[in-house]
C-alpha positions as a printed Julia matrix, in Angstrom:
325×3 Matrix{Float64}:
   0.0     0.0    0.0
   1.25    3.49  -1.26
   2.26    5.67   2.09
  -0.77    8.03   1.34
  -2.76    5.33   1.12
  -1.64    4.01   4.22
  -2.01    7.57   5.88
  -5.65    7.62   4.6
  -6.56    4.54   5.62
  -5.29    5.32   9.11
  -7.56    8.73   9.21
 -10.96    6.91   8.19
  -9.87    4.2   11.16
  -9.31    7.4   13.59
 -12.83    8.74  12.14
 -14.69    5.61  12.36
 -13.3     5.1   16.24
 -14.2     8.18  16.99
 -17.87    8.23  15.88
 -18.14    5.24  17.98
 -16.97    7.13  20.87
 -20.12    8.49  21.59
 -22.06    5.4   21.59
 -19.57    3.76  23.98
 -19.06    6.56  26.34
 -23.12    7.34  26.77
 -23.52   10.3   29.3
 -25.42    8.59  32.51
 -28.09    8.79  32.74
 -28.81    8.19  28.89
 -32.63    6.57  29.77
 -35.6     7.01  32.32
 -34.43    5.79  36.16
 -36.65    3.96  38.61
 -37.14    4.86  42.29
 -38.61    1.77  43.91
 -40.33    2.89  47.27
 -41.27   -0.59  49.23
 -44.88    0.58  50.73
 -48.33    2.19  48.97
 -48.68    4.83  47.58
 -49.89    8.37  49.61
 -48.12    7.88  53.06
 -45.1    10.36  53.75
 -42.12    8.38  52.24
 -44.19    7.75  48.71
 -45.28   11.88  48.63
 -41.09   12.8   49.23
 -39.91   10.81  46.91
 -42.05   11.91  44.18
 -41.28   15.42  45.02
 -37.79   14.24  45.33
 -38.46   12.51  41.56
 -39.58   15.43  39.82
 -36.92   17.5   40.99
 -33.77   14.9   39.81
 -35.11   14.42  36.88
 -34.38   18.41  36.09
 -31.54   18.25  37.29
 -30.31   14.65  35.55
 -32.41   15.25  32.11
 -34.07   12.28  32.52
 -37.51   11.23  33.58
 -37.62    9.23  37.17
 -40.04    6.89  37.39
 -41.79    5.98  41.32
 -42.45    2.26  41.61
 -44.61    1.42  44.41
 -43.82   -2.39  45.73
 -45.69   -2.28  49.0
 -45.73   -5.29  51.09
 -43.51   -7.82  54.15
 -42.3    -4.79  56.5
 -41.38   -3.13  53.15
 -39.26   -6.63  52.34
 -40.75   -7.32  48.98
 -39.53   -3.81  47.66
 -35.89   -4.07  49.21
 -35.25   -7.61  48.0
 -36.01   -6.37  44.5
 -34.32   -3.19  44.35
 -31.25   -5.43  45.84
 -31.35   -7.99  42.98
 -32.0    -5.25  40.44
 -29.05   -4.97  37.74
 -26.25   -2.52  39.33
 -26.22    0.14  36.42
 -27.77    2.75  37.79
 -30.91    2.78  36.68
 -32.58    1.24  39.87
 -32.45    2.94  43.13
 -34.46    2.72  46.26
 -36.01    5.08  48.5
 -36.99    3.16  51.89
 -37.12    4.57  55.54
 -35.28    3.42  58.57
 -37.7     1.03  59.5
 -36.64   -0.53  56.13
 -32.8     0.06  56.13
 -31.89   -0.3   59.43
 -34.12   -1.82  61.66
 -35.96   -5.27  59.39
 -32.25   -6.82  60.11
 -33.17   -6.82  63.34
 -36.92   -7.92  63.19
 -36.79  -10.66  60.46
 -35.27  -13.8   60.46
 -33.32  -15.18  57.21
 -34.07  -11.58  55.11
 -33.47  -12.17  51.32
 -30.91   -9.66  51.64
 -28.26   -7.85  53.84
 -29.18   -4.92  54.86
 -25.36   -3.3   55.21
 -23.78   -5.46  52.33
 -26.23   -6.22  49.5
 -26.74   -1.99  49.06
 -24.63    0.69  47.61
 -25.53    4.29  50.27
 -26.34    7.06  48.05
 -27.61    9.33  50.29
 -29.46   10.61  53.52
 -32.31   12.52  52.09
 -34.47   13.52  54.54
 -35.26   13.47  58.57
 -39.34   12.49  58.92
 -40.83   13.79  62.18
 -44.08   11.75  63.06
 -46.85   12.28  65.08
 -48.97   10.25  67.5
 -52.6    10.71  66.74
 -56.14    9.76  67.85
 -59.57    9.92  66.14
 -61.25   13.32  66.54
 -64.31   10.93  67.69
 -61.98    9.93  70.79
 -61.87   11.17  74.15
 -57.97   11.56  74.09
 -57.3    15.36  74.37
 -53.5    14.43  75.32
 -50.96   11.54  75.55
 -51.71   11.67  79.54
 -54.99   11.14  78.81
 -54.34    8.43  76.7
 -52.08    6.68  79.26
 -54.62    6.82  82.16
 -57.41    5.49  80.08
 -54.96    2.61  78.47
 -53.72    1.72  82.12
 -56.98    1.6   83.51
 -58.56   -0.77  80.87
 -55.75   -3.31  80.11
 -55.71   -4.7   76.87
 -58.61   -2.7   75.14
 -57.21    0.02  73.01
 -55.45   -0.65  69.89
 -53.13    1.11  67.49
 -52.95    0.99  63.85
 -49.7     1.2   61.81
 -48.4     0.82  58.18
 -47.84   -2.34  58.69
 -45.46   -4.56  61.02
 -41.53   -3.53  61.38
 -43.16   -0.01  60.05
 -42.32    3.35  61.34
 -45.48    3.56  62.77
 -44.79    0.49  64.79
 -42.01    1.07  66.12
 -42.37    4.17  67.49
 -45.43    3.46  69.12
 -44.18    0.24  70.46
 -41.18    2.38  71.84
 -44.05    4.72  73.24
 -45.3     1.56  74.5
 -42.74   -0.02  76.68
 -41.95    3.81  77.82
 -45.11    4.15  79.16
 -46.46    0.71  80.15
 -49.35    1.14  78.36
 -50.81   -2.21  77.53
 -52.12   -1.63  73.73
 -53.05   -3.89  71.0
 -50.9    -3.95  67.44
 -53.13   -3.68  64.49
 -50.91   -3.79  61.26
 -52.34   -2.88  57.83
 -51.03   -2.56  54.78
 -50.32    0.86  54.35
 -51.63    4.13  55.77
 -55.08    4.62  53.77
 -56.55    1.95  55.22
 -55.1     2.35  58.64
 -56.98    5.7   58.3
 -60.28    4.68  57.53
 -60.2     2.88  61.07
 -58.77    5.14  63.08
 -61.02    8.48  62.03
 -64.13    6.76  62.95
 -62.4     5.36  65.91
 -62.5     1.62  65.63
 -58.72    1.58  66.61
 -57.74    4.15  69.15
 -54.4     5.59  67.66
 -51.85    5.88  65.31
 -48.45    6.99  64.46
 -47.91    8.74  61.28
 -45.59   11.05  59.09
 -46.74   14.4   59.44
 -46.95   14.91  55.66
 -49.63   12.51  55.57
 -51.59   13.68  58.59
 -51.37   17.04  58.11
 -54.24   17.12  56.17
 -56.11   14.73  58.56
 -55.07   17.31  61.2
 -55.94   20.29  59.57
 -59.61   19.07  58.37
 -60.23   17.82  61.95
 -60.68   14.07  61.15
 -58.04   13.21  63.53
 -56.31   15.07  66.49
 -51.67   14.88  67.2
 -51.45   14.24  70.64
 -47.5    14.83  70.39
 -44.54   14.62  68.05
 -41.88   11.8   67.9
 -38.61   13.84  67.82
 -36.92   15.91  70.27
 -38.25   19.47  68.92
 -41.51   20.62  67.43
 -42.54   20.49  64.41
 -42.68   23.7   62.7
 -45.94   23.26  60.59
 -47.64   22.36  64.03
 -46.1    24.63  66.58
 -48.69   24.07  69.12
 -48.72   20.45  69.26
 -46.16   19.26  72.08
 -43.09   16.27  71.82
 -43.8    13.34  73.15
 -41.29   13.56  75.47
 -42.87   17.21  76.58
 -46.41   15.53  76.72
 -45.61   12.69  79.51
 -42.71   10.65  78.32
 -39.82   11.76  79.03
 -36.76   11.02  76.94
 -38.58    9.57  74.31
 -37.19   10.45  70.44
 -37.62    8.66  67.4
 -36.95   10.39  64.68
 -37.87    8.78  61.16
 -35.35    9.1   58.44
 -35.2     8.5   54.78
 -32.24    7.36  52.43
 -31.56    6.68  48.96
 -29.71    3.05  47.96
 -28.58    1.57  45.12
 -27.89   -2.0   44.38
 -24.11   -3.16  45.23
 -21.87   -2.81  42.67
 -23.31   -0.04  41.43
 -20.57    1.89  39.79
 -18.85    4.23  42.22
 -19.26    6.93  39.38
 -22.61    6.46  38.72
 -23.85    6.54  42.58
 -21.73   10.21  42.97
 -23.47   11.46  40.08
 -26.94   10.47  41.84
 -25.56   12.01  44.99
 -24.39   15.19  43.52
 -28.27   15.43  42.02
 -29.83   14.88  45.55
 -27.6    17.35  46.95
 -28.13   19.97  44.45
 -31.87   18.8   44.55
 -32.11   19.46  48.68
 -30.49   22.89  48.56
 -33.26   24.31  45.92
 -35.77   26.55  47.24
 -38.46   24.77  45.72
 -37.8    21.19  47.34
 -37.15   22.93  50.32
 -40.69   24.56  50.62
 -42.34   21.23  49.48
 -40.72   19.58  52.34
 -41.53   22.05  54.52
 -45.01   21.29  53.89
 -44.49   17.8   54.42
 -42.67   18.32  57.8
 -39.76   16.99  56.33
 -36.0    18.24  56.92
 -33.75   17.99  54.43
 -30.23   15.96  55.49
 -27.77   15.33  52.25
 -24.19   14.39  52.24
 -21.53   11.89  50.81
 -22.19    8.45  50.24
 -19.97    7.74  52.48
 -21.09    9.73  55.05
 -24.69    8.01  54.76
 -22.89    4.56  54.85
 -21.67    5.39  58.41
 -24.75    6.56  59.55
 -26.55    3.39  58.17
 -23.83    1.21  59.96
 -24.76    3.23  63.42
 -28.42    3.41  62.94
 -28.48   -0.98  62.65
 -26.45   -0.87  65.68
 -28.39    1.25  67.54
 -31.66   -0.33  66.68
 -30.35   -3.6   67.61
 -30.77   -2.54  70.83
 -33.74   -0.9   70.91
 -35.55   -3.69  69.52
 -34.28   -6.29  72.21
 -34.95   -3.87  75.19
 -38.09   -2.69  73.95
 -38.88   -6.47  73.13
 -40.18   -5.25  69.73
 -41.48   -8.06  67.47
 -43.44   -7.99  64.45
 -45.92  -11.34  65.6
């Protein structure tokens, strides 16, 4: 072959490799991304992380999907978001109850809690609130005590579902107070609801997103807050801890995962969008609504408070003597 032959045969190579370039080196995310969220739709957790949706997919160019896969303590959704192909383009949003605490709860999980998920991020801090039907006499939680103390074994409380937020915080509550109460687990908050407003269970624990509504049309009434400070959509309504049990604080968080061996790239891209996502004014307000605060940082930083939280939980659950029969 003459040399400039040779020297264009070389160039169309270069040319051809380089149109290729694109195709191999795709910009992530190149195609819609799922959010699996492990209970029904409408409670707290399912209304962040659609806001949470909308506002990634502005800032990744890409539409993100919600998948609801209610069901097991929030089981069924984790064990499929943790056998979902590692590319990126399958990510969970679960709460504590979820990510931390099931490990403790559940024998022989289809998954490890600490080693079968990649940390993406802490996304938000979910005060609840402890209410009762406005059909009830329960003004307050001392109220509520007395009466449960002096009729042993005749209230009940509704939750999400067993190993739930819900549940654990009351049961918590619960061993705090000695109050002999019934579980009653559902699955998911709606129907929990259409119980508890009429009164046929006596309370219920709940993200304030969700109840604020409840609260506002007078359906139900909070009786306290579950972390250490008020709430600041509902100022008047006391902690817990301020309303006769002292100490108590269970604050409700929310994280991001990915499966493991998602690439290390991908998941700081996804954590760069949260964080950019959490500091804009117009998340911020919508969790503000929701009662939510928003949290952020590395994944690495949300690994170490996902080791810590499992730990900790371990013992709660054993001195509480939490189960989920």
């Amino acid at each position: 072959m003459r040399p400039w032959r040779r020297l264009l045969h070389a160039c169309a190579c270069l040319l051809a490799a380089g149109a290729m370039l694109p195709a191999a080196r795709a910009a992530y995310p190149d195609h819609p991304i799922r959010i699996i969220v492990p209970f029904s739709a409408g409670a707290t957790l399912d209304l962040m992380t659609r806001a949470v949706a909308e506002q990634l997919a502005g800032e990744l160019g890409q539409q993100v999907i919600v998948e609801n896969r209610p069901g097991a303590s929030g089981i069924i959704g984790a064990d499929a978001a943790a056998k979902a192909a590692p590319d990126g383009y399958t990510y969970m949003m679960a709460p504590f109850s979820v990510l931390a605490v099931n490990a403790s709860l559940h024998q022989n999980l289809p998954y490890d809690n600490l080693r079968d998920f990649a940390p993406v991020a802490l996304v938000a801090a979910a005060p609840h609130v402890l209410l009762a039907s406005a059909q009830s006499p329960f003004k307050t939680l001392g109220e509520l005590i007395a009466y449960a103390k002096a009729h042993p074994g005749e209230l009940s409380y509704a939750s999400a579902g067993a190993g739930s937020s819900a549940h654990l915080a009351t049961e918590v509550l619960r061993y705090m107070t000695d109050m002999n109460l019934t579980h009653v687990p559902y699955k998911g908050t709606a129907p929990a609801y259409s119980d508890l407003i009429p009164g046929r269970v006596a309370v219920m624990v709940d993200g304030v997103g969700a109840a604020l509504p409840r609260i506002q049309s007078g359906q139900v009434r909070a009786l306290g807050g579950t972390s250490p400070q008020r709430v600041p959509v509902l100022p008047d309504v006391p902690t817990l801890a301020e309303a006769g049990a002292p100490g108590y604080d269970v604050t409700p968080w929310y994280g991001m995962v990915a499966p493991r061996n998602t690439p290390a790239a991908v998941v700081d891209t996804m954590n760069d969008a949260i964080n950019r996502a959490l500091r804009s004014a117009a998340l911020g307000k919508r969790f503000a609504d929701m009662g939510l605060q928003p949290r952020g940082g590395t994944p690495a930083d949300f690994g170490a408070y996902l080791a810590s939280e499992t730990a900790k939980w371990r013992e709660v659950v054993r001195n509480a003597h939490v189960t989920v029969n």
